[in-house]
C-alpha positions as CSV (number, residue, x, y, z in Angstrom):
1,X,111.5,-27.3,34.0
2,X,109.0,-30.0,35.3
3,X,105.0,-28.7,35.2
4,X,102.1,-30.2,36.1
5,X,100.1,-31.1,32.4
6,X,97.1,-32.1,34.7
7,X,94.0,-29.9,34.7
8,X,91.7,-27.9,33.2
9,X,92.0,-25.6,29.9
10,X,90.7,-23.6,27.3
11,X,91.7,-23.6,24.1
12,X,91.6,-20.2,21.3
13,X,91.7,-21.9,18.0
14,X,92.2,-20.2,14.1
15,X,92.5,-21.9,11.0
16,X,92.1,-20.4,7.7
17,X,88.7,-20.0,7.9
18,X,87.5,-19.2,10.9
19,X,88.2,-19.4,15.2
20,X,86.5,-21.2,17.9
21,X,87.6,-22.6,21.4
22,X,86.9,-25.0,23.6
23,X,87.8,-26.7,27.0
24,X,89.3,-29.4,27.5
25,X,90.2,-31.5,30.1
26,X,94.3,-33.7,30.6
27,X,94.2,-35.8,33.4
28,X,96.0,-39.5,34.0
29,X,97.2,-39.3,30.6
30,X,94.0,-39.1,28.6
31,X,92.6,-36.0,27.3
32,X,88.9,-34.6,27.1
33,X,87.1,-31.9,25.6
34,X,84.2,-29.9,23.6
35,X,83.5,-27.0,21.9
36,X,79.8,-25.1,22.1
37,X,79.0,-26.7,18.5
38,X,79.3,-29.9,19.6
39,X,83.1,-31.2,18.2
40,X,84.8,-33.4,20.7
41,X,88.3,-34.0,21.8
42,X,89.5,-37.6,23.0
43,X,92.9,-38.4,23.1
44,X,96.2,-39.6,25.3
45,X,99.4,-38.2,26.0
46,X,102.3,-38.5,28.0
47,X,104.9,-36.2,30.0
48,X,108.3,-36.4,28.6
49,X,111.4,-36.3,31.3
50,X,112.3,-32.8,30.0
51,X,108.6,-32.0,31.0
52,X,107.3,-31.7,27.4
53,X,104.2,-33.3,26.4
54,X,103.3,-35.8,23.4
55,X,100.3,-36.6,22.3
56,X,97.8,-37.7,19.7
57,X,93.8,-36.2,19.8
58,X,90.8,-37.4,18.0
59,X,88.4,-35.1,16.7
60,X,85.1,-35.7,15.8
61,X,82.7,-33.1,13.9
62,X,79.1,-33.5,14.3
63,X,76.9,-33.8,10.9
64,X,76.6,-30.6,9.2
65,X,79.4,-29.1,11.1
66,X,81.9,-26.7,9.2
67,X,85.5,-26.7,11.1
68,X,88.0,-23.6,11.3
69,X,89.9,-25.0,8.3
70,X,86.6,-24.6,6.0
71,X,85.9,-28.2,5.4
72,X,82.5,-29.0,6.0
73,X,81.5,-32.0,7.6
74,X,78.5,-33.3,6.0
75,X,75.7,-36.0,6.8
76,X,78.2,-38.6,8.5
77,X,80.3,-36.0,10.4
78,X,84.4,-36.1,10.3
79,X,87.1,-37.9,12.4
80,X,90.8,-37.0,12.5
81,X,93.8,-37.0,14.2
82,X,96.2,-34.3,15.3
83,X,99.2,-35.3,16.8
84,X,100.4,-33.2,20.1
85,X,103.9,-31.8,21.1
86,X,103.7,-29.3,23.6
87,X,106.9,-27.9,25.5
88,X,107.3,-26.8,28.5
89,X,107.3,-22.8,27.7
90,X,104.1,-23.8,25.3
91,X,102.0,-21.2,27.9
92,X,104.2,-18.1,27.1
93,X,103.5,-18.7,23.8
94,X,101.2,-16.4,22.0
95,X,100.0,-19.6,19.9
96,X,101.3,-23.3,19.1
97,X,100.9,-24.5,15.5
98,X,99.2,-27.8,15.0
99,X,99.3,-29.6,11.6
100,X,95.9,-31.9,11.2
101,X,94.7,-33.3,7.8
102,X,92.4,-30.5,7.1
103,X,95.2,-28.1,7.4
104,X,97.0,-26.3,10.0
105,X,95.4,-24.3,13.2
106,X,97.2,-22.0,15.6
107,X,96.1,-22.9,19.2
108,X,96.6,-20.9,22.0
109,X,96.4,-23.5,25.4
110,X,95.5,-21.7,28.5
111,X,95.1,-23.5,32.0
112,X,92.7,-22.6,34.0
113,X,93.3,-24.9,36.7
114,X,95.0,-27.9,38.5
115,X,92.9,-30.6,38.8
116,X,92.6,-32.1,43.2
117,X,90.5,-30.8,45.8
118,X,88.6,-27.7,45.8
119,X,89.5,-25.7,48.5
């Protein structure tokens, strides 16, 4: 099965402590997004030949923040990774789980669009 990975999503989010979302944006192999508190998304990935995607993501908390896995961030913020493996039936899941250091979170991906011209 052979999809498109480029466009626009949100992304539902729970952890043991909390939810949140946030969009996000995968486009030329690089991914981009935010949440309304101000945590950012950068990262890369690639389309596998069996139209799977891998991928790592950097996270970075703001100062003060508290993430969905209860850690709180404190005066200097947090950074981490979370490595991505999404397959190609990953949208008729009800949620994919994603292991980071601060512990796991079930993410539902949803696409909202394709990226290219608007119509």
């Amino acid at each position: 099965m052979s999809i498109s990975w480029e466009g626009f999503y949100s992304g539902y989010m729970s952890g043991s402590e909390g939810q949140g979302f946030a969009l996000f944006i995968f486009a030329d192999g690089a991914i981009a997004g935010a949440d309304p508190l101000g945590v950012k998304f950068d990262g890369t990935y690639e389309t596998q030949n069996d139209g799977s995607l891998a991928g790592t993501v950097t996270v970075s908390v703001p100062a003060g923040g508290t993430v969905i896995q209860g850690a709180s961030a404190g005066p200097a913020g947090i950074k981490y990774e979370v490595v991505l493996e999404f397959s190609p039936n990953t949208f008729a899941l009800d949620f994919v789980k994603l292991e980071t250091p601060l512990g796991p979170v079930n993410l539902r991906l949803v696409k909202l669009r394709e990226l290219g011209a608007v119509e």
